[in-house]
TIZA-950836 format. One record per residue (C-alpha): x, y, z; residue number from 1; residue in one letter. Coordinates in steps of 0.1 Angstrom, whole numbers, plus 5000, padded with zeros to 4 digits. Layout:
BEGIN
+------+-------+------+-----+------+
: east : north :   up : pos : code :
+------+-------+------+-----+------+
:    X :     Y :    Z : NUM :    A :
...
+------+-------+------+-----+------+
// end
This chain:
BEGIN
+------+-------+------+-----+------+
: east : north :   up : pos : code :
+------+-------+------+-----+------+
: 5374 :  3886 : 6765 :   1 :    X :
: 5341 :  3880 : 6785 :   2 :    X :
: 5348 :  3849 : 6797 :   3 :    X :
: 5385 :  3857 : 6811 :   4 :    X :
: 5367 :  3887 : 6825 :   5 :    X :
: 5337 :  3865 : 6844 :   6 :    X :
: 5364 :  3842 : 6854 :   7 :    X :
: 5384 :  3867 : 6874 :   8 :    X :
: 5352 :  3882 : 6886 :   9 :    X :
: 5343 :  3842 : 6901 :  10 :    X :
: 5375 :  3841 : 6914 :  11 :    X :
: 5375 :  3877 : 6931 :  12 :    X :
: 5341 :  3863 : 6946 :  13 :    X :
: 5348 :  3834 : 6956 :  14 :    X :
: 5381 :  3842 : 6979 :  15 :    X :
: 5362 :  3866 : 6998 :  16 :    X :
: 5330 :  3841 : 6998 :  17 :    X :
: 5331 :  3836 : 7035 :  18 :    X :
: 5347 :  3866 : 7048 :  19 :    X :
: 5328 :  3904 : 7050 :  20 :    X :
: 5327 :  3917 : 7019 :  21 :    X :
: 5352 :  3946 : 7019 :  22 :    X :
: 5348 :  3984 : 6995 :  23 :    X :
: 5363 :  3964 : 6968 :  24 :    X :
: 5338 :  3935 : 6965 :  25 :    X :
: 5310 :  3957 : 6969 :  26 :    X :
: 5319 :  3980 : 6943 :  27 :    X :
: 5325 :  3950 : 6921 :  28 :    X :
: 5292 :  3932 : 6934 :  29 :    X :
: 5273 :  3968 : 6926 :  30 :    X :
: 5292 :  3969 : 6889 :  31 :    X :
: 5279 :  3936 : 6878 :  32 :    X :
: 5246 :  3941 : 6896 :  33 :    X :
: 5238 :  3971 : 6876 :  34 :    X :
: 5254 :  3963 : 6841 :  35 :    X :
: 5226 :  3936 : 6843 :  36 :    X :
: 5199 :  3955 : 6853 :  37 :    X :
: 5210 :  3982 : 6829 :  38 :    X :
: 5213 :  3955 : 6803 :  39 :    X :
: 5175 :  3938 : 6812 :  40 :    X :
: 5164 :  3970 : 6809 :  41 :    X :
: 5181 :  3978 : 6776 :  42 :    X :
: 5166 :  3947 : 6759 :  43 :    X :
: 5131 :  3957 : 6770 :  44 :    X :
: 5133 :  3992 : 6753 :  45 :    X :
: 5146 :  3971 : 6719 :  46 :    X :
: 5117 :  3953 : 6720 :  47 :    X :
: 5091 :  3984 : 6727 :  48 :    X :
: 5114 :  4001 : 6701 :  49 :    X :
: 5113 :  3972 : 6676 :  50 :    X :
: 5074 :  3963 : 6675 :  51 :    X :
: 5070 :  4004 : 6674 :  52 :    X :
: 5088 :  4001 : 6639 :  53 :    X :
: 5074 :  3967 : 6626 :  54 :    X :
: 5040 :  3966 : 6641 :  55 :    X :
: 5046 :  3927 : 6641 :  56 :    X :
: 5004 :  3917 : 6648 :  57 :    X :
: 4998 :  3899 : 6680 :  58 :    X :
: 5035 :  3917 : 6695 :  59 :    X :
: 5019 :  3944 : 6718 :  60 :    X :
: 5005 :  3919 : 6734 :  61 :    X :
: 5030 :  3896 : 6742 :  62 :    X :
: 5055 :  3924 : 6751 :  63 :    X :
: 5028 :  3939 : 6777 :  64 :    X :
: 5024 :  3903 : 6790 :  65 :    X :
: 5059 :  3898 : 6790 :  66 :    X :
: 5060 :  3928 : 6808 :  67 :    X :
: 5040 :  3921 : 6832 :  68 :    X :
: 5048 :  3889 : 6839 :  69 :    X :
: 5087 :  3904 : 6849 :  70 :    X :
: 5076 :  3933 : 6869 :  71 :    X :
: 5056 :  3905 : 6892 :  72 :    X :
: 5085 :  3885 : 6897 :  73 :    X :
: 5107 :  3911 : 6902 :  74 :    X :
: 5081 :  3926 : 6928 :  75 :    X :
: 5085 :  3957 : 6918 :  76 :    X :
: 5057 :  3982 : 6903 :  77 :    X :
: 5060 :  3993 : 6869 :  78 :    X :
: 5067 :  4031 : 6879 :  79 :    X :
: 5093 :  4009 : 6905 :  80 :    X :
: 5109 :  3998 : 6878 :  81 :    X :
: 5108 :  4022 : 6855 :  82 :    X :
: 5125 :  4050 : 6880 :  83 :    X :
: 5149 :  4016 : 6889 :  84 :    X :
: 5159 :  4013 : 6846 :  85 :    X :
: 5166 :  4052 : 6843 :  86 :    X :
: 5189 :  4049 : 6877 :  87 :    X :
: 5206 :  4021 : 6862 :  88 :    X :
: 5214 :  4030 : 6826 :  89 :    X :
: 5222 :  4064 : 6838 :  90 :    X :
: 5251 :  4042 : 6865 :  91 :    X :
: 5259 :  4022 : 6834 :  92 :    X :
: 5265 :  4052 : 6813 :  93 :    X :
: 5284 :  4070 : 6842 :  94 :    X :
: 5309 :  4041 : 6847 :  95 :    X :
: 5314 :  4033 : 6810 :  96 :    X :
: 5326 :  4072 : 6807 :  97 :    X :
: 5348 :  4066 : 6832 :  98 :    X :
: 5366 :  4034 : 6822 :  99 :    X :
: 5372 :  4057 : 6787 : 100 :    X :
: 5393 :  4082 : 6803 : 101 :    X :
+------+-------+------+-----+------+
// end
């Protein structure tokens, strides 16, 4: 089901490729943009959330470095992009209430 879902989504994109995006496309475009923020996000909470409950030695320190290493290439600030992970898991949550109704 993902795939047939990306490949309509690459097709949706790619006829209106060289013409201005219209409501439509950016509404999409916005979508997929924050499902994967929301989703980056997500996965850096499981790991915080997972070395909280193993205490794994030598983890902290990778996940801060990790960490750190993604907010830099991002170029965002860590308070950046932590106010940037609330805003988008609270979109994600908003629109996956919606496509339930």
């Amino acid at each position: 089901m993902k795939k047939f879902l990306l490949a309509i989504a690459l097709v949706v994109v790619s006829v209106n490729i060289h013409a201005e995006p219209d409501a439509d496309v950016k509404r999409f475009n916005d979508a997929i943009t924050n499902a994967k923020m929301a989703g980056m996000c997500g996965a850096f909470n499981q790991m915080a959330d997972f070395q909280n409950s193993t205490q794994v030695p030598g983890d902290d320190d990778f996940i801060n470095r990790f960490g750190a290493t993604e907010v830099v290439r991002m170029g965002f600030s860590i308070k950046e992009l932590t106010a940037l992970c609330a805003q988008a898991i609270e979109n994600y949550n908003d629109m996956n209430r919606l496509s339930l109704q």
